[in-house]
N, C-alpha and C positions, 0 to 999 in steps of 0.2 A: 806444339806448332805443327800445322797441316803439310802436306808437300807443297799444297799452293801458293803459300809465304818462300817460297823459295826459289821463286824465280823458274818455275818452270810453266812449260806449254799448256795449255789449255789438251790438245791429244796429247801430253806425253801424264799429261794427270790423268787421265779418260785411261789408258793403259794402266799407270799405277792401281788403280781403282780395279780393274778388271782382273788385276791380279791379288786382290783379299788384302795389300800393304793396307793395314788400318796407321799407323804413323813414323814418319821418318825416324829412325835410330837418332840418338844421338851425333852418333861419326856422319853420319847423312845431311843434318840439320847444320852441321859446320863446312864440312866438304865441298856439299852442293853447290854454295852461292859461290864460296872461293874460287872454284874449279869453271864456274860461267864468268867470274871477272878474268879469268884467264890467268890467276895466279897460280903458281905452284904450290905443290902440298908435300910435307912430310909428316906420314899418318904413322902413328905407334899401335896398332889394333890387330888382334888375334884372330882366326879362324871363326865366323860365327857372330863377327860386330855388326856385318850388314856393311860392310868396306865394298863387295862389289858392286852393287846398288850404288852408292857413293860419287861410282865414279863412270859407270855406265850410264845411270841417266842425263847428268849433264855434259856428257860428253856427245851422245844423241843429239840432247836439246841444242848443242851448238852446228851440230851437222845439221840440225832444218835451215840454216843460217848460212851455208857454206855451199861453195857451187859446186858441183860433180868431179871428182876426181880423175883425170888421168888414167888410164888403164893400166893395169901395174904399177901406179904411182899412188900407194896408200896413203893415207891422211891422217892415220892412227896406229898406234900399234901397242899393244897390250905382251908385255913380257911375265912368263910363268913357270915357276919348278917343274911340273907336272902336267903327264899328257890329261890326267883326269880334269885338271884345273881351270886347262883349256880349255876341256869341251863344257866345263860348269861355264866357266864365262862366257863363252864366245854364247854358251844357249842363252843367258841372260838378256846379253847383247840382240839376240834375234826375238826373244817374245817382246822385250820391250819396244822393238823397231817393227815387228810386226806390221800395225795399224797406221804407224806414220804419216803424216801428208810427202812429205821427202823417205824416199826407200833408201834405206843405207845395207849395205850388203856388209856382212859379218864372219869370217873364214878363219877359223879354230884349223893350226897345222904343227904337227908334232912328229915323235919320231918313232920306231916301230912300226910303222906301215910302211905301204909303197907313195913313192914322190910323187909321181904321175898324175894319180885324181886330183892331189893338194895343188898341184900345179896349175890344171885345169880348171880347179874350183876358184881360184886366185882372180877369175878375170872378173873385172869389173868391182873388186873390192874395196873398200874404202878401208874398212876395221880388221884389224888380223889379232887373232890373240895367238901367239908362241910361244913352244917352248926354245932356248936359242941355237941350241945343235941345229934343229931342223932349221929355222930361220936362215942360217949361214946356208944351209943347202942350197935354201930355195935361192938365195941372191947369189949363189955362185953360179945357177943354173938362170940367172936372169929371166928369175918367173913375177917377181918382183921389185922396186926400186922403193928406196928411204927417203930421197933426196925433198921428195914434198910432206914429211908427216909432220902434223904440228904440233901432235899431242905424241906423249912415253908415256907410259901406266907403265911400273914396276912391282909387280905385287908378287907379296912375299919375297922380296928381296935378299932377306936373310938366310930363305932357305935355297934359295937359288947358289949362294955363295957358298953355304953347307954342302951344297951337291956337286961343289968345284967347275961351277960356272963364270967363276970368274972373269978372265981372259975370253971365253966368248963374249960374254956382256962388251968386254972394253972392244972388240973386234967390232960390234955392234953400236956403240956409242959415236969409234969416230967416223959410220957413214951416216951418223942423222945429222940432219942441218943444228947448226949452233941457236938459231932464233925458234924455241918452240918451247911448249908449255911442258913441265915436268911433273906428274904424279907418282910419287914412291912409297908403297906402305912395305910396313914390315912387325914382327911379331915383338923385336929386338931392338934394342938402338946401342950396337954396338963399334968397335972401331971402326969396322967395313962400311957400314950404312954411313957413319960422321963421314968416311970420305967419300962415298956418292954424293953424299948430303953436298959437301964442301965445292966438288967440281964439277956437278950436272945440275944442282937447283939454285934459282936465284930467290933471292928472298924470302925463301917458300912460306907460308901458313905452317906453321904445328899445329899439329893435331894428335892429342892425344887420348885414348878412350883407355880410363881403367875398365880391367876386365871384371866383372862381374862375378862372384863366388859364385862357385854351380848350387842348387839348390839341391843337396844330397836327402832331403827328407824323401824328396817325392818316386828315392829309388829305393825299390827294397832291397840290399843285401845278404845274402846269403854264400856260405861258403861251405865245400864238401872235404873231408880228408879223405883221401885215397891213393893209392898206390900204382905208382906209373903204369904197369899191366892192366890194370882196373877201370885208368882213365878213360879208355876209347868208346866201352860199354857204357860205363856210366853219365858221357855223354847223350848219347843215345837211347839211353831209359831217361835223363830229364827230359830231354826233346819228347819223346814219344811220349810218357805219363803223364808229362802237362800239357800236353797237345798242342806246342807250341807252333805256330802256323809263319812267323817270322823272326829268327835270333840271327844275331850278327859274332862271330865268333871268332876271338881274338888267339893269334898266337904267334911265334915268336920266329919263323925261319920260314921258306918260301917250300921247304921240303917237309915240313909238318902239315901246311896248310894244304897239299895235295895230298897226302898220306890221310890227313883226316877226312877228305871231301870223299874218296876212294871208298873209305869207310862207310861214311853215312849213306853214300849212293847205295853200294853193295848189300845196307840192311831197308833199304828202301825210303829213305830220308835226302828229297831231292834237294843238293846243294852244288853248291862251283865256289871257286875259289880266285881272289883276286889279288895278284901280287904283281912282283917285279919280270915275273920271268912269262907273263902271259902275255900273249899278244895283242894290244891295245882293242882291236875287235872282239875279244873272248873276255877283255876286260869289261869293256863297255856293256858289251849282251850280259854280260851275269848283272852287273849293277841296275841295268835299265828292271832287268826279268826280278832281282831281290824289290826294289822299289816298287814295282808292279804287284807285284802278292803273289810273283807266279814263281819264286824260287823261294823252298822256305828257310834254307842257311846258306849265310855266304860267311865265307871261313876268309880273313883278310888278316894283314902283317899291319904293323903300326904307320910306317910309311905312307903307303897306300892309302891305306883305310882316312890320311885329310883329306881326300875326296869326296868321303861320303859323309851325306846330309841327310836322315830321316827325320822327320818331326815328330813323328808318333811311334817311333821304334820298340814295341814290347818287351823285348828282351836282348840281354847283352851275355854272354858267355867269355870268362876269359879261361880258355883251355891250355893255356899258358902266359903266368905272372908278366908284367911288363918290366923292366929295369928299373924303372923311378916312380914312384910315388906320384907325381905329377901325371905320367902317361895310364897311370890307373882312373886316376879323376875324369884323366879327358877321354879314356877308353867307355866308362860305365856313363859319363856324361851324356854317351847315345842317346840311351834312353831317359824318360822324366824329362820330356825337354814341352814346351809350352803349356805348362802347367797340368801336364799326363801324368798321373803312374808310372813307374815302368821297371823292372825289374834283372838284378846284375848278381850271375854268379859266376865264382870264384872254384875250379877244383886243384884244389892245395895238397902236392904230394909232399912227404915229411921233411924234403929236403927244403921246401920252401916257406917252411912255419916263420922261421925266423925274418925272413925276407915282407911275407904278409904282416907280423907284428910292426916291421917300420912301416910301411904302407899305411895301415891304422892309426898308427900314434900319427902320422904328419898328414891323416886327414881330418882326424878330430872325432874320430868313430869308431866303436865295437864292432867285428863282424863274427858272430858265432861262428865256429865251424863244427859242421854235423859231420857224425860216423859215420863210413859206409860200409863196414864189415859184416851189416849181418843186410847187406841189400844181396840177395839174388837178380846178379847180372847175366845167368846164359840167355842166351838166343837174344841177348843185343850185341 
């Protein structure tokens, strides 16, 4: 089925189009028309289904529809875990509104920065995508009012509640009007989500998207033994000997992933590092500059790292094992993604032999592990 069967615009197809979407996702294909009859939705869909598409175009397509907002009185508002997630959306939001016949203004505000620009950037916005700390900011400081939005987008709901956003959301719940449309996805449909479900959606649409098994052929596997002293070099001879130009490097604490970037930098291996404790600007410049081709490692924590989206990502490094079995899958899943190549290793010191054998059995895979005792690592 085309976007066209979907009830959308004549420009907001002329955009899909311009941006290479050759066809709706599934969760798109159900979403879409629901979400322009104005019904609500409860979407069950992971990281990567194509959910925010879903729910930014028809949400657009009903703004050509809608007369100009109120200044400071938004019309929409999009709730999210994460300041990365905001600026993925809110950018969505603005390429697809771009070319529009109707200009809808789209204002991404989170926390870690200064209030001040957000505040100012606010006027004239119809679309906000937030995270909720800063949200409460802004409406404490009357940069913004709720009392007109017609639409909620709650995405990733689940992890919002993991992040002990709780009690913000309900803060946030009773200043929206009671009459407006509710869109909630989430990864999970657990107790928490049943009672959003229960007490903010009326009738909603279900929507469900089983997740799709990664296609693990298209990665090549490999894994190194070596010895915690050992590790930081041997980093840095794969980088270097495979002349790797972009790897995405996983590890496990916000004080490793700066330790390592220190590293790489100092042997002349341009990297930055993207975690919790950098400041949303330093966060941003490194992802934009790793995406660009102009940084060749970005060393990021699990967390974090659902932000990032490459489609042709060459290489995955995990320089330290993940906890589950699952976050392995979704770690190396980086790369081999639209039918690429793309290649995931592993350096397994002896105390995690055991830990990589579960990892294998519960992915359905062998991954050799090669020697590094007779590799000469000086001078990395």
């Amino acid at each position: 089925m085309p976007f066209s069967e979907l009830g959308l615009s004549k420009p907001l197809i002329k955009a899909i189009a311009s941006q290479h979407y050759p066809k709706p996702y599934p969760i798109q294909q159900e979403a879409i028309p629901a979400i322009l009859q104005g019904k609500d939705i409860l979407g069950i869909a992971k990281t990567g289904s194509g959910k925010t598409a879903s729910f930014v175009l028809p949400i657009l397509e009903l703004f050509q529809r809608k007369s100009v907002a109120r200044n400071r009185y938004i019309k929409a508002l999009a709730l999210v875990p994460t300041r990365e997630l905001a600026v993925q959306v809110a950018e969505v939001f603005q390429t697809f509104s771009a070319n529009l016949p109707r200009k809808v203004k789209t204002v991404a505000v989170f926390g870690g920065v200064s209030i001040n620009p957000q505040m100012m950037a606010l006027r004239d916005a119809e679309i906000v995508v937030a995270t909720p700390g800063r949200l409460l900011d802004l409406m404490a400081s009357n940069a913004l009012q709720l009392t007109d939005v017609d639409i909620l987008v709650l995405d990733e709901a689940d992890k919002m509640l993991d992040l002990g956003f709780e009690e913000e959301m309900e803060r946030i719940f009773d200043r929206l009007p009671r009459h407006r449309q509710t869109i909630l996805f989430s990864a999970t449909l657990g107790d928490a989500i049943e009672d959003i479900n229960k007490n903010l959606l009326r009738n909603p649409v279900k929507i469900e998207v089983v997740e799709e098994e990664q296609n693990l052929d298209l990665i090549k596997q490999t894994a190194y033994r070596v010895d915690a002293e050992r590790k930081g070099p041997l980093l840095r001879y794969l980088i270097k000997e495979g002349k790797m130009k972009q790897v995405l490097v996983f590890v496990s604490s916000t004080r490793t992933a700066d330790n390592v970037v220190v590293k790489l930098n100092k042997n002349g291996i341009h990297a930055a590092a993207i975690h919790s404790g950098k400041t949303q600007g330093a966060r941003t410049d490194a992802l934009t500059k790793f995406k660009g081709g102009h940084l060749t490692v970005l060393v990021a924590t699990d967390l974090i790292s659902r932000g990032i989206d490459i489609q042709l990502l060459p290489h995955v490094i995990n320089f330290e094992l993940p906890r589950s079995p699952k976050d392995y899958i979704h770690r190396i899943g980086r790369t081999g993604r639209a039918e690429a190549e793309g290649e995931a290793i592993s350096l397994i010191c002896p105390e995690d032999e055991h830990h990589f054998k579960i990892i294998q059995k519960k992915m359905g895979k062998r991954v050799e592990i090669l020697e590094t005792t007779d590799l000469n690592l000086m001078g990395y």
